[in-house]
C-alpha positions in Angstrom: 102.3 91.5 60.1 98.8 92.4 59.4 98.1 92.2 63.6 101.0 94.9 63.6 99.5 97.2 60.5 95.8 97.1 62.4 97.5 98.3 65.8 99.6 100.9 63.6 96.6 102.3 62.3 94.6 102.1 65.1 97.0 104.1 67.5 96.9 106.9 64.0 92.9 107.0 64.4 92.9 107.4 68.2 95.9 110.0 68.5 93.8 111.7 65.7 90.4 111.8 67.9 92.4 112.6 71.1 94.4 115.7 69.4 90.8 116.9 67.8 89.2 116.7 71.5 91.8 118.4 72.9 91.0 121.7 71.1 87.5 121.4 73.0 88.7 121.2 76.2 88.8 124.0 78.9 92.0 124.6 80.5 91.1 122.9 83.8 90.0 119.7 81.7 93.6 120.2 79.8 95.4 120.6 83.3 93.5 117.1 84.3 94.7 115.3 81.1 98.2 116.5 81.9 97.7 114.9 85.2 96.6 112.0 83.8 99.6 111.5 81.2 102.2 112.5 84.0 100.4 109.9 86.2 101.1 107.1 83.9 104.6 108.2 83.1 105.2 108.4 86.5 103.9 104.9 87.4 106.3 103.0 84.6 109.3 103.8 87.3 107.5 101.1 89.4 107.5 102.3 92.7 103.6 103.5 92.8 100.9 102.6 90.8 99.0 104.1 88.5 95.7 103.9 90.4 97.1 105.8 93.1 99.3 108.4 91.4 95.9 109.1 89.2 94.0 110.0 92.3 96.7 112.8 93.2 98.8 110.2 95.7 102.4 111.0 96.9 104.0 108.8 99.8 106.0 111.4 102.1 107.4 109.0 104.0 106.0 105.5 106.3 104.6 108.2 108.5 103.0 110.8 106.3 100.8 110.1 102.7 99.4 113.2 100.5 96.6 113.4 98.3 96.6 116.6 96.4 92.7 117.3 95.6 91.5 118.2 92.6 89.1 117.3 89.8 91.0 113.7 90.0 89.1 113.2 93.0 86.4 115.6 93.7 83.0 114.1 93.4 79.8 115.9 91.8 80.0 118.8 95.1 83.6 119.5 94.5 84.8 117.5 98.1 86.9 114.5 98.0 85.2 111.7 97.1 84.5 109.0 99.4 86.7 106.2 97.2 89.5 108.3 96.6 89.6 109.1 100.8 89.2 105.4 101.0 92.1 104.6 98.5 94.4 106.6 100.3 94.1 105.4 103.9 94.5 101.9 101.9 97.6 103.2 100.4 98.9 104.7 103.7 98.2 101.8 105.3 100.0 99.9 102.5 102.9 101.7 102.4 103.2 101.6 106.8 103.2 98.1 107.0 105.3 97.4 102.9 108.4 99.4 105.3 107.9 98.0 108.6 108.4 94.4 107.2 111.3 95.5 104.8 113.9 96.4 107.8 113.3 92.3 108.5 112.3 90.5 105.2 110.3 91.2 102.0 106.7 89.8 102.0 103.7 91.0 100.0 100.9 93.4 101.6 97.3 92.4 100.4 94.1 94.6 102.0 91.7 91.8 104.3 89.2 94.5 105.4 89.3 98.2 105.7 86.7 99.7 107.5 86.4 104.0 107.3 84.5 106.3 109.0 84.1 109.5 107.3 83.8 112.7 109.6 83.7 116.1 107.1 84.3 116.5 104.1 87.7 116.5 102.3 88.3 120.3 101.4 91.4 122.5 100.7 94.3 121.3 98.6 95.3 118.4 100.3 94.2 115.5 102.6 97.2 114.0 104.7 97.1 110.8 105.7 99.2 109.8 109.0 98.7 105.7 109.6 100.0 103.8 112.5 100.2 100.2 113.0 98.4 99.0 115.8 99.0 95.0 115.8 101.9 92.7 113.8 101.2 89.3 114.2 103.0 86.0 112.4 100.8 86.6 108.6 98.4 89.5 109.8 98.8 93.3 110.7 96.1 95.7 112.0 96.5 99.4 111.7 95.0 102.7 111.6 95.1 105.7 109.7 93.8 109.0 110.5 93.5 111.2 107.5 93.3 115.3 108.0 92.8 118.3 105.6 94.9 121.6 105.2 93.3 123.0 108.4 94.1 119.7 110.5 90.6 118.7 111.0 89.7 115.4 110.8 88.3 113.8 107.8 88.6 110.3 108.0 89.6 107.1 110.3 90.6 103.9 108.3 90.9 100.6 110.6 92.1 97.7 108.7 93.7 94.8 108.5 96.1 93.2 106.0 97.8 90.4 105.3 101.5 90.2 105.2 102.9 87.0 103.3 106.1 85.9 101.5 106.5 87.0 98.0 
């Protein structure tokens, strides 16, 4: 009981500090919280997580994942930061491989190695990220992922390789 009263009264003195700070912050900093609390909401359906929908991830389809940029994952020049181009080409890459093996059986996708080579900086409003896989062996898969801005330039290549084993 007294665990309980300590966590009650805890969550009181941190929804207190968050609601004072939130009359300090400027609107884009409100527009990033917002983002954050829809991220998390969003993540309890459990078919993304967190991590990814906090960076500004959607998955389009096998073929085709978004990230929308933004102050999520801009880094101190206002470009997409390196880790967040990283993440999604991991994701992409995920997600490619996660619905290939579905149409036969159900087997968990774990990152090996992912190599990427960054070409220009991530600018505009979104980075799309189109992977392919390149090699599906018996408990390994290799594929790549070439991720483009708003104008189709290239940004990124990811080259990885994952393992692919039962659940």
């Amino acid at each position: 009981m007294i665990a309980n009263t300590d966590r009650k009264s805890g969550s009181l003195v941190i929804r207190k500090s968050i609601n004072e700070s939130l009359n300090e912050l400027t609107q884009q900093e409100l527009e990033h919280i917002e983002h954050i609390i829809r991220s998390i909401k969003r993540s309890k359906d459990g078919d993304f997580h967190y991590f990814g929908r906090s960076l500004g991830i959607n998955i389009e389809n096998e073929n085709r994942v978004t990230m929308d940029l933004g102050l999520q994952n801009a880094n101190k020049y206002g470009v997409a930061q390196g880790g967040a181009v990283y993440t999604l080409a991991d994701v992409a890459l995920g997600y490619k491989i996660i619905s290939a093996l579905a149409k036969t059986e159900e087997r968990k996708v774990l990152t090996i190695e992912l190599k990427v080579n960054f070409i220009k900086q991530g600018k505009g409003s979104k980075l799309y990220a189109d992977p392919v896989i390149l090699h599906q062996g018996k408990t390994t898969v290799v594929g790549q992922c070439m991720i483009v801005d708003d104008e189709n330039d290239l940004v990124a290549v990811g080259l990885g390789t994952f393992f692919a084993g039962n659940k």
